[in-house]
C-alpha positions as CSV (number, residue, x, y, z in Angstrom):
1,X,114.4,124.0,91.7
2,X,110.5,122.7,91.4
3,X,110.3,118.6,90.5
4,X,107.3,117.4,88.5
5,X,105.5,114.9,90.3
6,X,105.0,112.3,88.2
7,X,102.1,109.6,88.3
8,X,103.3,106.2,89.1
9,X,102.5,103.3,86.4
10,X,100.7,100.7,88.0
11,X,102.9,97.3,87.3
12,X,101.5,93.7,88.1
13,X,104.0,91.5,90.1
14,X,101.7,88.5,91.3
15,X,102.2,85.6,89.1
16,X,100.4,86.5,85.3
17,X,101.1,84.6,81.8
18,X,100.7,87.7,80.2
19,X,103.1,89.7,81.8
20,X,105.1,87.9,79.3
21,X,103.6,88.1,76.6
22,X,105.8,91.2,76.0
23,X,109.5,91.9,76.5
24,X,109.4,95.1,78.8
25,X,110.3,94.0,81.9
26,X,111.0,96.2,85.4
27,X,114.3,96.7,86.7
28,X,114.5,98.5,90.3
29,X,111.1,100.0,89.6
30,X,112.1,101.2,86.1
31,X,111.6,100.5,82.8
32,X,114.0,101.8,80.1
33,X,112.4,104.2,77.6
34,X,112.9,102.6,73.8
35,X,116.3,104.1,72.0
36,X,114.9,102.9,67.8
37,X,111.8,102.6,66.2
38,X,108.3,101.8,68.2
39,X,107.3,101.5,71.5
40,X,109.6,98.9,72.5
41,X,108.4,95.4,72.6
42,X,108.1,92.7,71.4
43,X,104.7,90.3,71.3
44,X,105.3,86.6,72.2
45,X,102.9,85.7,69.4
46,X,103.2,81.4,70.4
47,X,102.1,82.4,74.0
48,X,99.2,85.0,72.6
49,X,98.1,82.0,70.5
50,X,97.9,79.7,73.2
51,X,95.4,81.6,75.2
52,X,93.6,82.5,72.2
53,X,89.9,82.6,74.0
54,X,88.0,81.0,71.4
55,X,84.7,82.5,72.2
56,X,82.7,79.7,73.9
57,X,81.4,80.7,77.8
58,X,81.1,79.0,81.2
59,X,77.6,77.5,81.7
């Protein structure tokens, strides 16, 4: 029996706000695939707002 390799997805585990700025965490290397409607997470739309960038740059 042939296995399909497949492609590892590249997952961040140094210290990053936005890693939780969405509900999908890792568990043993895994994420669980999404059993209703849509891809499966869920925005933290306080913590999005709170690092709006509001346009202005470093001088």
């Amino acid at each position: 029996m042939e296995t399909e390799m497949i492609e590892p997805v590249e997952w961040d585990v140094m210290d990053n706000p936005f890693n939780h700025l969405i509900s999908v965490q890792p568990s043993n290397g895994e994420i669980a695939i999404p059993s209703g409607v849509g891809i499966g997470i869920e925005i933290d739309l306080d913590m999005l707002a709170f690092y709006q960038w509001d346009g202005s740059s470093y001088e």
